[in-house]
N, C-alpha and C positions, 0 to 999 in steps of 0.2 A: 478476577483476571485469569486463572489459572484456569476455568470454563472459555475465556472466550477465548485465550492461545488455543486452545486442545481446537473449538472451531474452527478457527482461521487456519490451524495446520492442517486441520478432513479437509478445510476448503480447497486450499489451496494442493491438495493430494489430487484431489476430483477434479480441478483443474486439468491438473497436469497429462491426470486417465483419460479426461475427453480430449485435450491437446493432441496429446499423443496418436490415439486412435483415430483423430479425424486427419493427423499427417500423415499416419499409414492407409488410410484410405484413398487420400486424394494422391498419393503415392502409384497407392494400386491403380486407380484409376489412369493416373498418366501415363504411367507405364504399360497398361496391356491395352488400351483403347486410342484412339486418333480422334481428330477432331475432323476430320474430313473422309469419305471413302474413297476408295481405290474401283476400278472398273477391270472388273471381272469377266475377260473375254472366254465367247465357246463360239467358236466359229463351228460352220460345218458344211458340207459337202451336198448336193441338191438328192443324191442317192440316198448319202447315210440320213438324212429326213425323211426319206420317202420308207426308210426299212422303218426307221426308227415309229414314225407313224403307223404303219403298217402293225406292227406289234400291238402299239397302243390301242388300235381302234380293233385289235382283236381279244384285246382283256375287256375290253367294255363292253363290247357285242358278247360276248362270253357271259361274264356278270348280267348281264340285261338278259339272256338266256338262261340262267339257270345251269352249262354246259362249264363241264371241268377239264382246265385246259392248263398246261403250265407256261409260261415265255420268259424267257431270259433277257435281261435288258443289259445290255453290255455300256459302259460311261460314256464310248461313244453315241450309242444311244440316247442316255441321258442327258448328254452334251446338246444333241441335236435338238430336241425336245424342248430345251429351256432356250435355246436361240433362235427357237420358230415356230413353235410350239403356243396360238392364241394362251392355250389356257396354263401356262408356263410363263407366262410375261411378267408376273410380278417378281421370277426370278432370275429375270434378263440383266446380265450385268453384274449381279451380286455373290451367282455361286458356278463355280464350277468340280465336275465330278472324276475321280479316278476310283478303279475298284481292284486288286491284287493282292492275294494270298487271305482271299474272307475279311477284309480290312477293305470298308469305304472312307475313300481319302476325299473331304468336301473344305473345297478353299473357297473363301467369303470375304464376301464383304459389306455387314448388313448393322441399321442402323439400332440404336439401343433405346429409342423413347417409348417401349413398353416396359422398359424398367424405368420404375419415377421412384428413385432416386437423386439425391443433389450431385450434383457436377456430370452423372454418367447418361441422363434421361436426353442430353446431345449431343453423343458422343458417336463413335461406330467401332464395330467391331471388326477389324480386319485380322486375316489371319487363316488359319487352316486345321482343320479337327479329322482326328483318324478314329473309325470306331466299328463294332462289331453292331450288326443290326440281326433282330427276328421280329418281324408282327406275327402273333399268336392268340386266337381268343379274344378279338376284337382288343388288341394292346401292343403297343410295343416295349423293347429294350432294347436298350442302349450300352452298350460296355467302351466306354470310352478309354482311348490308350495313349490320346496323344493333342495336346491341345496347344496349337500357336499363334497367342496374338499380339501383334503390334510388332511381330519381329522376335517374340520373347516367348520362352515355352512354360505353359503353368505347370508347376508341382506338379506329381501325377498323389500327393498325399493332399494336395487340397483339391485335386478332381474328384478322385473316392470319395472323401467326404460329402460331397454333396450328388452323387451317383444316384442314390434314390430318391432324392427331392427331386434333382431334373427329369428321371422319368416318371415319376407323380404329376408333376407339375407339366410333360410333357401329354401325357396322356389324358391329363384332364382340360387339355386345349385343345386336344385333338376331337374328343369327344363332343367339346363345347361346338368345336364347327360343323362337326358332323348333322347335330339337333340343328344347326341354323340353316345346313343349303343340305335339302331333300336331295340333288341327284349325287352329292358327295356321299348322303349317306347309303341309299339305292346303291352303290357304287362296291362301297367297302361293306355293308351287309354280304354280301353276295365273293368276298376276297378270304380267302382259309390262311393261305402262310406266305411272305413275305420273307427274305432271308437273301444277305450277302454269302456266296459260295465261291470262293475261290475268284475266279473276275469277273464274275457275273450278278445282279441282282434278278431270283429268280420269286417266280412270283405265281402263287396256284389260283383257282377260283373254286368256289366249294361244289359249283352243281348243283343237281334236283338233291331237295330235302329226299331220302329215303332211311326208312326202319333199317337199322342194323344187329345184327344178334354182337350180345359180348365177345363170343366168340372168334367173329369177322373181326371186330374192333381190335383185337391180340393180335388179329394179324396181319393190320392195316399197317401203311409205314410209319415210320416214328416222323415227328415235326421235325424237316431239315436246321440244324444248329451249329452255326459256325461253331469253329473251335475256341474262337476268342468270350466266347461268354460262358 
């Protein structure tokens, strides 16, 4: 008898451990996610398209050249891009862009069925993420400062926590699409540095491959780095 108390009290302990944690999960869940999205307007102007493209189809021509060129994309830009923008369509509606003081401000509104997990895999995440960006060395980072969803702001101690699993986990998605569509990778082969600067996302292309002595390299510029990272 005294064996099978001692059981039935572990049982009922493990019980209560899985109870519990699967409350605070579907907790969590309710709390930072929706069950429906919200529609994510970027209106824009027939000009501010015409720059914004303009830019665009001069980093590509660039990259398809081998020629080193820098352009600054300003969020109106960005904006205009995703609202008219063919190859921006799958972010028509779900994001929009603000950029101020090295801090990209991106408000969303985007669905969660590539997490398969229970309750969240149809859910959406609305809400809005403030964050320091660099691509460097065929990779990004991410320094995230601020993260709002559902109306509700997460920890910024359980964002850190998981700060470098997201950019693992981001960059090893990034990668993944890169190997699947050739002109995405032709594309970003051919991109040196990316980086939020004050209200701007600016953006270099690397140019013709040429030999450089150590020397030159000392006295090349350093990789632009917001301050937030």
């Amino acid at each position: 008898m005294g064996c099978t108390s001692i059981f039935l009290v572990a049982l009922l302990g493990l019980a209560l451990i899985f109870g519990g944690t699967w409350w605070l999960y579907a907790k969590f869940v309710n709390n930072f996610t929706a069950s429906e999205p919200v529609v994510v307007s970027t209106e824009t102007s027939d000009a501010q398209f015409a720059s914004a493209n303009d830019k665009l189809t001069g980093v590509r021509e660039a990259a398809r050249s081998h020629q080193t060129v820098t352009i600054e994309f300003t969020a109106d830009d960005i904006n205009a891009l995703i609202a008219r923008h063919p190859d921006f369509e799958d972010m028509r509606g779900k994001f929009r862009a603000a950029i101020a003081d090295s801090i990209f401000t991106l408000e969303m509104s985007v669905p969660l069925r590539a997490i398969n997990w229970p309750r969240i895999r149809d859910r959406w995440l609305n809400g809005t993420a403030r964050f320091g960006l660099v691509y460097h060395e065929d990779n990004f980072a991410f320094a995230l400062r601020s993260l709002t969803a559902n109306g509700r702001d997460l920890p910024l101690s359980f964002m850190r926590s998981f700060a470098t699993a997201f950019n693992d986990r981001f960059n090893e998605s990034f990668n993944k699409s890169r190997r699947e569509n050739e002109r995405s990778n032709d594309f970003w082969e051919n991109v040196k540095t990316v980086a939020v600067i004050d209200d701007k996302l600016v953006l270099t292309t690397k140019g013709a491959a040429t030999e450089t002595s150590p020397a030159a390299e000392d006295e090349s510029e350093p990789t632009p780095t917001p301050a937030t990272l």
